[in-house]
N, C-alpha and C positions, 0 to 999 in steps of 0.2 A: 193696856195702860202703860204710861212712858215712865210713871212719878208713883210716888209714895209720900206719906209725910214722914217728916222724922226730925227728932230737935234741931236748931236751927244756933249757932255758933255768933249769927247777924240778931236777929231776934226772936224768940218764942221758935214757934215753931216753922217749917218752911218744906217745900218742896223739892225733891232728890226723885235724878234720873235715879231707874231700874234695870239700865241697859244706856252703853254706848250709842249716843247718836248722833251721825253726821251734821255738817251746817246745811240749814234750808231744812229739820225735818219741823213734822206738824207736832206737835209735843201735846194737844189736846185743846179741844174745848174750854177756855174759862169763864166764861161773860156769855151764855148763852142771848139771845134777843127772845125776850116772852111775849112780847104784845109790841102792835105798829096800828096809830090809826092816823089819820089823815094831817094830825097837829106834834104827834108825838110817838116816840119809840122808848122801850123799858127793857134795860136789858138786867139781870140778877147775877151776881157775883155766883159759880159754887165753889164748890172748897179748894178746886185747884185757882181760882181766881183768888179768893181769901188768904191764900197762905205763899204767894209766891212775894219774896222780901223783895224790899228795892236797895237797888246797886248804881251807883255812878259810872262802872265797868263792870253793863250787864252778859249775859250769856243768852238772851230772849230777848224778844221783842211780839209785842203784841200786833196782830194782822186781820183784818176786819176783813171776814166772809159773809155766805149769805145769812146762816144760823147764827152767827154771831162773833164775838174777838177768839183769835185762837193765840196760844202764843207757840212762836217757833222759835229755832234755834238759830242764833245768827255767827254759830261758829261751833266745832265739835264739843261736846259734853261729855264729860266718861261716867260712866255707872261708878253710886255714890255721889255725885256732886251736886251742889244747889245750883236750882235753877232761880235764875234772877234777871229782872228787870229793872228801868230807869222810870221809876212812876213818873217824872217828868215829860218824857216823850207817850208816856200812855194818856196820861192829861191833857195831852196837845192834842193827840189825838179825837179823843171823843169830842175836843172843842170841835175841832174842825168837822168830824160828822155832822156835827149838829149846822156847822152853818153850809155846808153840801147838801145837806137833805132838806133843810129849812125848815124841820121839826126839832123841837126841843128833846132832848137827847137826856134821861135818867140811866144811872148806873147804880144801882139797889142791892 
């Protein structure tokens, strides 16, 4: 595991690399995908999806694989720093899944 929580200086609480990591790396699973049926896909926040704060100059970016959003780094991070994303661009995101796959698209 790339993150830890730990208080968060942005809001509450927030997620912190545990080690230096290059740009391009996979920083973890957040948004697993639990269920897919023919009309619809359900995918469940867990805790690294839950606590990562949003940034208008983020450090991540969320990347949709086959198990589900992962967020990666889209520039180095050093151990100790919050990891953070642009919930706007994650937002767009899943809109747009949903109209690629032509299944209505929950994020729970």
């Amino acid at each position: 595991m790339k993150w830890c929580i730990k208080k968060s200086k942005i809001h509450g609480n927030g997620t912190f690399c545990t080690e230096d990591v290059h740009k391009n790396t996979d920083l973890g699973l957040s948004i697993p995908l639990s269920s897919e049926t023919e009309t619809s896909k359900t995918f469940f926040r867990n805790t690294f999806g839950l606590l990562i704060n949003d940034s208008k100059i983020p450090n991540a970016k969320t990347v949709k694989r086959d198990d589900g959003w992962h967020f990666v780094s889209i520039k180095p991070i050093k151990k100790d720093e919050e990891i953070l994303v642009d919930y706007d661009e994650y937002a767009d995101k899943v809109d747009l899944e949903s109209f690629i796959s032509g299944k209505r698209v929950a994020v729970i």
